[in-house]
C-alpha positions in Angstrom: -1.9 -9.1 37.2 -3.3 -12.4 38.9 -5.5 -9.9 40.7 -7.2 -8.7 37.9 -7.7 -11.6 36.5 -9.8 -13.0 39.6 -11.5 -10.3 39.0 -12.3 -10.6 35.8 -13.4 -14.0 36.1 -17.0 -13.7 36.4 -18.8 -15.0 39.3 -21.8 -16.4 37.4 -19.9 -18.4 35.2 -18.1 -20.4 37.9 -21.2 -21.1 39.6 -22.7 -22.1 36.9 -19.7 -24.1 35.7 -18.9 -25.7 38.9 -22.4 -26.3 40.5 -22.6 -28.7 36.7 -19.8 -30.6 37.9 -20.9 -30.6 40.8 -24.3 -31.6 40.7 -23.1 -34.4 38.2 -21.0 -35.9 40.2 -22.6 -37.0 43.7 -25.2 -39.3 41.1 -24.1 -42.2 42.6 -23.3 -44.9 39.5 -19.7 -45.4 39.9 -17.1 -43.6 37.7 -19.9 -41.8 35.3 -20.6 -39.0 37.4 -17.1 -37.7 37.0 -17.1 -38.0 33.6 -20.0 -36.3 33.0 -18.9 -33.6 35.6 -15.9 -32.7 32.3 -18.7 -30.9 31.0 -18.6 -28.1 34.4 -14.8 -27.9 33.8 -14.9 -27.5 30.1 -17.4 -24.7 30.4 -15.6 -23.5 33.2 -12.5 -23.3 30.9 -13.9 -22.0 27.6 -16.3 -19.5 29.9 -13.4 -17.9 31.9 -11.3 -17.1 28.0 -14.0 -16.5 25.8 -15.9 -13.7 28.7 -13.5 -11.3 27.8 -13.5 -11.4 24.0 -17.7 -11.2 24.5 -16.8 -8.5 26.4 -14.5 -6.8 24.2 -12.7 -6.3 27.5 -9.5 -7.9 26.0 -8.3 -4.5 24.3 -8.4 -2.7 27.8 -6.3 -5.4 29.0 -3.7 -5.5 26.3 -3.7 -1.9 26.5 -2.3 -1.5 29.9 -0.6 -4.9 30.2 1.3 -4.7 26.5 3.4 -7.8 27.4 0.9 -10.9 26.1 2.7 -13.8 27.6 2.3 -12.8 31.3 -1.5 -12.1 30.7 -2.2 -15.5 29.4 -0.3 -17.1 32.2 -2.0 -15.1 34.5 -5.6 -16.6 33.6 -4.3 -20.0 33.4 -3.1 -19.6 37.0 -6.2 -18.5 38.2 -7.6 -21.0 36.3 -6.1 -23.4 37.6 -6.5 -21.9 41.3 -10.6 -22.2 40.9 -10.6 -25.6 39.3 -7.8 -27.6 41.3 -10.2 -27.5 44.4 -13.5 -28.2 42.8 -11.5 -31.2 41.1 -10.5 -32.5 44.3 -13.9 -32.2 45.7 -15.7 -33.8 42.8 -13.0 -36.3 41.6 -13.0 -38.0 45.2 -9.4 -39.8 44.0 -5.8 -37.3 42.9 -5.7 -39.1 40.1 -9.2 -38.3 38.6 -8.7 -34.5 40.4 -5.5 -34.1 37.5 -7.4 -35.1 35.0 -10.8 -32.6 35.6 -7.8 -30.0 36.2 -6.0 -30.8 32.8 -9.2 -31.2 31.1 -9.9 -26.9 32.4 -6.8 -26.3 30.9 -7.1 -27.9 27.4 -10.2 -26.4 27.0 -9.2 -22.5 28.2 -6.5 -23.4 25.4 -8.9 -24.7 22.8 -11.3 -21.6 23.7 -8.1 -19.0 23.2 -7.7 -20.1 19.8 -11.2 -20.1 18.6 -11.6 -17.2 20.5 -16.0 -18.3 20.6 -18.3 -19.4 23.2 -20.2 -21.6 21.5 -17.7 -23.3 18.6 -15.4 -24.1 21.3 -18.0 -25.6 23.9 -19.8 -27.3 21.5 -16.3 -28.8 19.8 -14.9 -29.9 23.3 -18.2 -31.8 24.4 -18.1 -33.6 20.8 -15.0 -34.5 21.6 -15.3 -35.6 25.2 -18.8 -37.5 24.8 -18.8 -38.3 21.3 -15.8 -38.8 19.4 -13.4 -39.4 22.6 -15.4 -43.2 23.6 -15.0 -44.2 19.9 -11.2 -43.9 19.8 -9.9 -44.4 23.2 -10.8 -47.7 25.1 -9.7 -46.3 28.3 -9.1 -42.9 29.3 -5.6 -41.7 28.6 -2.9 -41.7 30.8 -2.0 -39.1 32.9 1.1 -38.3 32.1 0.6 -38.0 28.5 -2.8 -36.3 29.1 -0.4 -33.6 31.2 1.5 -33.5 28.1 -1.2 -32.7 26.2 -2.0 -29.7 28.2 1.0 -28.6 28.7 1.3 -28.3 24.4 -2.4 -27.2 24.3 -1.4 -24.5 26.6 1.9 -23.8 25.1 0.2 -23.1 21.5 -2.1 -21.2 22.8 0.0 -18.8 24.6 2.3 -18.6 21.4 -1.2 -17.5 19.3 -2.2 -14.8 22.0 1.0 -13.4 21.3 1.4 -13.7 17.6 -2.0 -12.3 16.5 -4.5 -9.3 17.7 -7.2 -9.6 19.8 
C-alpha cells in the first residue's frame, strides 16, 4: 500500500514543493528563510492529498483498498518519508527539521478535510504568515506543536473514514 502511494505522489508536485523550500531557505538573513520555506512543506502537504481528489483517483483507491484507515496512514508515511529529509536539509538544526515535518503533516490533515487545493493552501498560508505572527510571540513549542499534529492527523484519519470520498 506504501507502494502505491509513492506512486501516486506526483513527481511535479514535490519538485515544485521542495525546490520552494528550498530555494527560500539558503537566502541568507538568519531564521526567515526557514520560515518562509513552510510555504514548500505546506504545498507539499495539501499537494500530495488534494492530487487525488483532482484526480478523482481516490474512488479507484477505495475500491481496491476498502479498509480507509490503512490508506490514510499510508500517505502520511510517505509523507513523512519525502519531507523528513528535505527538512533536515533546509532546517540546518533537528529542532527546526520537526517543525517543517509537523508543519507537512498538519497541512496533509487540514487538506484531507477540505478535500481543495486552493481553500486549503490559501487557509494554511493565512495562517502561517498572517494570522500565526499576530497571536504567537514565539513559535510554539515542539512538543505541543507534535501534539497538534498528532490530533490534526488523528481527526483527519477519523473523517476519511466516516464520510465518502
Amino acid at each position: 500500500m506504501i507502494k502505491a502511494e509513492f506512486l501516486k505522489l506526483k513527481l511535479p508536485a514535490i519538485l515544485g514543493a521542495l525546490g520552494i523550500a528550498g530555494v527560500l531557505s539558503f537566502a541568507d538573513t538568519g531564521d526567515a528563510p526557514v520560515v518562509f520555506a513552510q510555504a514548500g512543506f505546506i504545498v507539499l502537504g495539501v499537494v500530495a492529498i488534494t492530487s487525488e481528489y483532482q484526480g478523482r483517483q481516490i474512488y479507484t483507491t477505495l475500491a481496491v483498498t476498502p479498509r480507509r484507515i490503512p490508506i490514510y496512514l499510508s500517505k502520511m508515511v510517505v509523507l513523512l518519508s519525502v519531507a523528513a529529509p528535505t527538512a533536515v536539509l533546509v532546517g540546518r538544526a533537528s529542532e527546526t527539521a520537526v517543525h517543517l515535518v509537523l508543519t507537512t503533516l498538519i497541512a496533509a490533515s487540514v487538506a484531507s478535510v477540505l478535500r481543495r487545493t486552493i481553500p486549503a493552501i490559501a487557509g494554511l498560508l493565512g495562517y502561517y504568515f498572517i494570522l500565526s505572527p499576530f497571536l504567537y510571540a514565539a513559535p510554539p513549542d515542539t512538543v505541543i506543536y507534535a501534539i497538534g499534529a498528532a490530533a490534526a492527523v488523528g481527526i483527519a484519519t477519523a473523517l476519511f473514514r466516516l464520510r465518502d470520498a
